[in-house]
ROKEZA-309191 format. One line per 5 residues: number of its first residue (from 1); their letters; for each residue x, y, z of C-alpha. Coordinates in steps of 0.02 Angstrom, whole numbers, plus 32768, in hexadecimal, padded with zeros to 4 digits. Example, Ala and Ser with C-alpha at 12.3 -4.5 7.8 and 13.67 -1.06 7.14 Angstrom:
REM residues 2
1 = as = 8267,7F1F,8186 | 82AC,7FCB,8165
//
This chain:
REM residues 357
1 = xxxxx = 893E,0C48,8941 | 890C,0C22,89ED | 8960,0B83,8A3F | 8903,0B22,8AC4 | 8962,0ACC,8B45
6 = xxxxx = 892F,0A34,8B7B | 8951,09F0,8C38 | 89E3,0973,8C48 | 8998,08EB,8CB6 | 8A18,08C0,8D36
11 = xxxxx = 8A12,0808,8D00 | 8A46,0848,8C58 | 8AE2,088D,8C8F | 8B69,082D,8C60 | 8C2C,07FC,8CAB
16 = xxxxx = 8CAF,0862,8C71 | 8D5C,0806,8C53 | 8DC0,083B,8CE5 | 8E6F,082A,8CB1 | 8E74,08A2,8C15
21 = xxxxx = 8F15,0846,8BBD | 8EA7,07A5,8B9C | 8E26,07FF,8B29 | 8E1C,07BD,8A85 | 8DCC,07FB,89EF
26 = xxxxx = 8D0E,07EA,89CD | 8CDF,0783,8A48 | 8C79,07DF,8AE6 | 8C03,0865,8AC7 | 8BC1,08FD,8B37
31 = xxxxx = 8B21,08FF,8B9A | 8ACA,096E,8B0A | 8AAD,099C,8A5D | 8A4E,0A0A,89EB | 89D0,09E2,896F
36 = xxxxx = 8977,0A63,88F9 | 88EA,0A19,8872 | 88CE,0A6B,87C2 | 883D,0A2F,8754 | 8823,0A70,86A8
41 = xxxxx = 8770,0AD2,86D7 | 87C4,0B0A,8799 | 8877,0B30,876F | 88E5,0B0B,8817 | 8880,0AFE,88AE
46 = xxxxx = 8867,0AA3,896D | 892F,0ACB,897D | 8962,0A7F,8A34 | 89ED,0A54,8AA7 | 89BE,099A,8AF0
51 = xxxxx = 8A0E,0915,8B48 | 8A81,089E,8AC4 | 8A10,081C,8A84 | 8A02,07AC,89F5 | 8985,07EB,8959
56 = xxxxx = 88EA,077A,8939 | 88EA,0773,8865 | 8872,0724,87F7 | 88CD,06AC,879D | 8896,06D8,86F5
61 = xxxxx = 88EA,0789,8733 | 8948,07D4,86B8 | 89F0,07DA,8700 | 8A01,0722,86FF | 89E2,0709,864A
66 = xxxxx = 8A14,07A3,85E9 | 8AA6,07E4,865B | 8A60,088C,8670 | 8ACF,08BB,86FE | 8B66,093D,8715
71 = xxxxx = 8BD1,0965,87B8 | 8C4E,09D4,880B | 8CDF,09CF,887D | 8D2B,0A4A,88E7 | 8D66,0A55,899D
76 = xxxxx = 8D64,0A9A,8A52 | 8E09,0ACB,8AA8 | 8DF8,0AE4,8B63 | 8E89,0B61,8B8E | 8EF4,0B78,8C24
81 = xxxxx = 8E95,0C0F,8C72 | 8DFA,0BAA,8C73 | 8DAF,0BF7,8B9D | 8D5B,0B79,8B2D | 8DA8,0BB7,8A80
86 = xxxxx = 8D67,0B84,89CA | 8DD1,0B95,892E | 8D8D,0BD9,8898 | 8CCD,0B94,889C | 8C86,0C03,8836
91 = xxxxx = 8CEA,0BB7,87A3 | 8C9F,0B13,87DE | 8BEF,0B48,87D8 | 8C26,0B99,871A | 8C7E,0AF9,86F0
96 = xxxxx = 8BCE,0AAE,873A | 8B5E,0AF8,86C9 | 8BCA,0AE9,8638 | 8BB3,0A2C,864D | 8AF7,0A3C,865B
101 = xxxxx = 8AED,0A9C,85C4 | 8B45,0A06,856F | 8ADB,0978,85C4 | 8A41,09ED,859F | 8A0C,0A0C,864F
106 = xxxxx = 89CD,0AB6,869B | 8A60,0B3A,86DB | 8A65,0B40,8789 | 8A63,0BFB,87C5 | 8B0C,0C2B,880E
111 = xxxxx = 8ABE,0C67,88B7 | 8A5E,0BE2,88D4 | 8B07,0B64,88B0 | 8B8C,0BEC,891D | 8B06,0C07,89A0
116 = xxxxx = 8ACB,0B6B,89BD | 8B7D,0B31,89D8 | 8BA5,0BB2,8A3F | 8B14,0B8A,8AAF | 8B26,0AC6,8AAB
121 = xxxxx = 8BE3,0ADD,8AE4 | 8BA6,0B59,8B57 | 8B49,0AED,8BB6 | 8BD6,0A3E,8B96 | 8C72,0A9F,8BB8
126 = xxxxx = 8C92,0A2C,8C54 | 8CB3,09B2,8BC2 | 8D3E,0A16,8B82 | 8DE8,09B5,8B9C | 8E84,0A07,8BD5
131 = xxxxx = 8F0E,099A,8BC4 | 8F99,09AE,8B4B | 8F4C,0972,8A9B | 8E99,096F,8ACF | 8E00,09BB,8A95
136 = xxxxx = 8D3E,09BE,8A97 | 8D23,0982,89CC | 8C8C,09D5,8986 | 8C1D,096A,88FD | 8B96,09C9,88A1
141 = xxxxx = 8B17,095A,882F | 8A8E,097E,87CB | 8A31,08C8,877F | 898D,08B1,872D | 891F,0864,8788
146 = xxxxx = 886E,086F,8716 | 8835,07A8,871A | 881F,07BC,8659 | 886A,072A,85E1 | 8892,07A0,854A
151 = xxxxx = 8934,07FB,8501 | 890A,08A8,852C | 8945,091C,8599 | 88EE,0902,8643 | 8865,0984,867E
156 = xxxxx = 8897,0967,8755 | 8945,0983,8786 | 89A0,0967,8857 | 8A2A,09CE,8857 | 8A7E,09AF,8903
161 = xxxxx = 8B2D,09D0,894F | 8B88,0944,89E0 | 8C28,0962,8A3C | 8C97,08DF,8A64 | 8D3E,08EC,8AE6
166 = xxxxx = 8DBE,08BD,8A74 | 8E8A,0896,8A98 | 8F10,0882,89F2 | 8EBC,084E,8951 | 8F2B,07D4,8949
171 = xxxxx = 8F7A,0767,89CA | 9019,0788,89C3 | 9009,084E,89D4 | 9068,08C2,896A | 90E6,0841,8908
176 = xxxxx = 9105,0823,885F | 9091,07BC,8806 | 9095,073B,877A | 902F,0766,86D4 | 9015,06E8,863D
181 = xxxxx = 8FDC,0747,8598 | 8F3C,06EC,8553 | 8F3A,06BC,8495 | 8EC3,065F,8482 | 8E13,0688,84D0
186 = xxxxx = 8DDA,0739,84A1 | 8D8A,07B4,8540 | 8D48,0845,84DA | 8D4D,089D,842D | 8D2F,0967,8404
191 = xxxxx = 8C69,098E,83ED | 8C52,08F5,848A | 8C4F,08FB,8538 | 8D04,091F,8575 | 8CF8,09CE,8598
196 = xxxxx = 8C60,099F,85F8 | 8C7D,0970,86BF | 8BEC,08C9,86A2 | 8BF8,0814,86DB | 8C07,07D4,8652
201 = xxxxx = 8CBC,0809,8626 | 8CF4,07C3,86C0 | 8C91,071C,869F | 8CDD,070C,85E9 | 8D95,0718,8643
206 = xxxxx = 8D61,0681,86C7 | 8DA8,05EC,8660 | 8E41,0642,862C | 8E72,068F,86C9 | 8E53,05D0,8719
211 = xxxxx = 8ED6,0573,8692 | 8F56,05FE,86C1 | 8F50,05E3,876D | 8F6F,051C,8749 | 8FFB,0558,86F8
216 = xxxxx = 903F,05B6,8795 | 8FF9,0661,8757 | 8FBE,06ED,87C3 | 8F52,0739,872F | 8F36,073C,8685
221 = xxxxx = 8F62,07CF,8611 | 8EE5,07E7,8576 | 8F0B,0813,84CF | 8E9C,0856,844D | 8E0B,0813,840C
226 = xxxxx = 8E22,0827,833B | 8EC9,080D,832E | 8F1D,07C9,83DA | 8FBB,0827,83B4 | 8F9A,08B8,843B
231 = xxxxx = 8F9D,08C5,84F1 | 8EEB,08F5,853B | 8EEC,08CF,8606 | 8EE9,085B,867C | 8E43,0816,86CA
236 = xxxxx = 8E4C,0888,876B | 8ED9,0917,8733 | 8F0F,098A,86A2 | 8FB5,097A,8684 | 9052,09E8,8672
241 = xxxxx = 9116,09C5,863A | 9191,0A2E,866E | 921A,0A57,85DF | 928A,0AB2,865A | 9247,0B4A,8685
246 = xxxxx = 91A8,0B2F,860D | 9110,0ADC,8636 | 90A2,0A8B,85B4 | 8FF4,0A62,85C2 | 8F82,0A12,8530
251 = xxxxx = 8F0D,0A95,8501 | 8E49,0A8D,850C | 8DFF,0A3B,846B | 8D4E,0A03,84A9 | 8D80,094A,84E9
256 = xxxxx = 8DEC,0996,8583 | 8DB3,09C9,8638 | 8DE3,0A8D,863B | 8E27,0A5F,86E8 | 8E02,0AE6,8783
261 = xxxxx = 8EA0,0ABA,87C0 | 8EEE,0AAE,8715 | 8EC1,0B64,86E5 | 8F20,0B96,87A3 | 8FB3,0B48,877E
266 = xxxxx = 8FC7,0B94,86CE | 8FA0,0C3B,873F | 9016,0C18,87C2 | 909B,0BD2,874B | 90A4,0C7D,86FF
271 = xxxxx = 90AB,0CE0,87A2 | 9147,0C77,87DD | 91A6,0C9E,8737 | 9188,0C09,86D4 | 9149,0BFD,8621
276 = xxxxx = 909D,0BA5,85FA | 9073,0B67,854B | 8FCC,0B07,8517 | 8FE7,0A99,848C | 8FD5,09F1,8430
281 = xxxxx = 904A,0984,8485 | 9076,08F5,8402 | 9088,084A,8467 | 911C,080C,8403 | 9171,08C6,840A
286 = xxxxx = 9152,08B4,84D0 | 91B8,081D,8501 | 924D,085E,8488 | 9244,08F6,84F9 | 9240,0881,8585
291 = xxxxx = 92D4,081D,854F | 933E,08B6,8519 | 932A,090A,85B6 | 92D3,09A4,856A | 923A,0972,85E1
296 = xxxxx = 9273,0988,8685 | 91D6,096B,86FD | 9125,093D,86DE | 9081,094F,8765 | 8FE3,0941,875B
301 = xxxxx = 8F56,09CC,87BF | 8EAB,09BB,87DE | 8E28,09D7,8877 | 8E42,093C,88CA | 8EF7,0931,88BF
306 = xxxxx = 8F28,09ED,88A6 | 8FD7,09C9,8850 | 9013,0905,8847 | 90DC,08E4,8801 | 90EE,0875,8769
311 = xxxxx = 9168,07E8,878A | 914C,076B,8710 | 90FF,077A,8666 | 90DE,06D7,85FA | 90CA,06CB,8533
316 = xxxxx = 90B8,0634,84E1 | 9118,05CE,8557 | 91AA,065D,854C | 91BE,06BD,860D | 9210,0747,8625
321 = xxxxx = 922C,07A4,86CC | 921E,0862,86E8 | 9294,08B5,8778 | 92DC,0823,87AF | 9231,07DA,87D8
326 = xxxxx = 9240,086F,886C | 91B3,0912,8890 | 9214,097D,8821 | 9241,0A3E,8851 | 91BC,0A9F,87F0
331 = xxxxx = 913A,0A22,8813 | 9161,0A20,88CB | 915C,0AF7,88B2 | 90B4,0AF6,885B | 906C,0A76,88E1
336 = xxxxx = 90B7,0AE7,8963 | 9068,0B8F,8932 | 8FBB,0B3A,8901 | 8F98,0AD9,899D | 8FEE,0B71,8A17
341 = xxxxx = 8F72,0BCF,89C1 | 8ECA,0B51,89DD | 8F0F,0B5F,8A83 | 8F3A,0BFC,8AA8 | 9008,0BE0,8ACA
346 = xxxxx = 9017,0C5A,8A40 | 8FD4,0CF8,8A05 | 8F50,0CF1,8987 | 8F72,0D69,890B | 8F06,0D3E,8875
351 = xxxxx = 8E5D,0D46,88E6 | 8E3F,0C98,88D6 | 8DFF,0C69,8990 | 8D41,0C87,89D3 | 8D1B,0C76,8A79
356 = xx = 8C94,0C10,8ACF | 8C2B,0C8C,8B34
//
């Protein structure tokens, strides 16, 4: 499919942040964006690069009512001879469509998601940060925007992708963190929405995640939704306990994020000599681990924070501290290898980096 580039008024053009170390996360966005349309009788169509600007909805729109909407997120590394790398997109635009299948909403053709990245961050890469833990974060949507009052899946979809110059996901960079395990409110269940990358998993998490942080808590850790007896994953990361020189994962059951970053650390862990095991990982079994010493680190990994240490971990008022409450070795390895790879201090031996052309 063709993409039309619209002209980028100068007046749109916007101030970049000039000291690099003071981005946050989420908050500016580049000068443009694409948008492609698909109607049920059309199929995708009018696909453009324009200048950033808000949408103008209906408000009986679909999206508002229904929460007919799925997203992506991936990132941008600018690296030191001047490349704009990606890492693994394709499995985002995969992981994409697997969501829309869920949230029944049309597949997205994988050309017309790779390309049209590759040409929006063609024409942004001036946005691309290059200080140490920087990045250009990549958000692709699809919502329904029909102006239809009716539960049904919509018949007029935006599918659109912003960038946004992002430092450290969180502020205080790559330290340990402080988890409490949730028992009482309930994210997702097998057969629901979990799997599925959709708003409203992360809008069910919103009142939990708020009491842990009154509680001193960095983030919440969710368990399952039948039984609350098994470890699931926190509201931005999968999550991984070292026993030694094994790492164990919980494994996919339908109400967990099959993580991008997730699957290369389970890759990577196995490269470097380590053993990987997916698994039910009883709650109760977990903190004897803990106590005993048979768990020896714990980390979380995702897109926005690659690979975050564990410090803390709460359950029901008992804490427990993992490595001292310090970036243990084989987390500190994994984030090491991952992030030299994203930005190209190391050798990338599994094929994992595409260029921006």
């Amino acid at each position: 499919m063709d993409i039309k580039i619209l002209p980028l008024p100068a007046e749109k053009m916007k101030q970049k942040i000039a000291d690099e170390t003071k981005l946050s996360f989420g908050k500016q966005f580049t000068d443009r964006m694409l948008l492609v349309e698909w109607k049920t009788d059309r199929g995708w169509f009018d696909a453009r690069i324009q200048p950033y600007a808000p949408f103008v909805l209906d408000p009986s729109a679909m999206v508002f009512h229904y929460a007919q909407e799925i997203f992506e997120g991936l990132k941008a590394y600018k690296w030191a001879d001047g490349r704009v790398a990606l890492f693994r997109p394709e499995m985002n635009a995969r992981r994409f469509n697997q969501s829309g299948e869920r949230l029944c909403m049309p597949a997205v053709p994988e050309d017309l998601f790779l390309g049209g990245l590759q040409q929006l961050l063609s024409l942004e890469k001036d946005w691309v940060p290059s200080a140490p833990e920087t990045s250009l974060y990549i958000r692709p949507a699809m919502i329904a925007v029909e102006p239809v009052l009716g539960v049904n899946p919509s018949n007029h979809y935006y599918f659109f992708i912003i960038l946004s110059p992002v430092g450290a996901y969180y502020a205080a960079g790559f330290n340990p963190v402080s988890i409490l395990v949730e028992d009482h409110y309930v994210r997702a269940v097998p057969g629901g929405t979990g799997e599925a990358k959709t708003g409203g998993n992360y809008a069910s998490s919103l009142k939990a995640a708020l009491e842990a942080k009154k509680k001193g808590y960095d983030q919440v850790l969710w368990l399952d939704g039948r039984e609350q007896r098994f470890i699931e994953e926190v509201g931005s990361m999968n999550m991984f306990f070292a026993y030694g020189n094994k790492i164990v994962t919980a494994a996919l059951n339908g109400s967990i994020l099959s993580g991008i970053t997730r699957d290369s650390i389970l890759t990577l862990a196995l490269s470097l000599g380590y053993e990987v095991e997916e698994r039910p990982i009883e709650i109760h079994d977990l903190m004897t681990d803990i106590r005993s010493g048979k768990v020896t680190e714990a980390f979380g990994s995702g897109t926005a924070a690659v690979v975050t240490p564990v410090g803390k971990l709460c359950f029901k008022d008992e804490v427990v501290q993992l490595s001292g409450g310090k970036v243990g070795k084989l987390t500190q390895e994994l984030y090491d290898t991952l992030t030299g790879i994203q930005t190209g201090k190391r050798k990338d031996e599994f094929g994992w980096v595409k260029f921006v052309e």
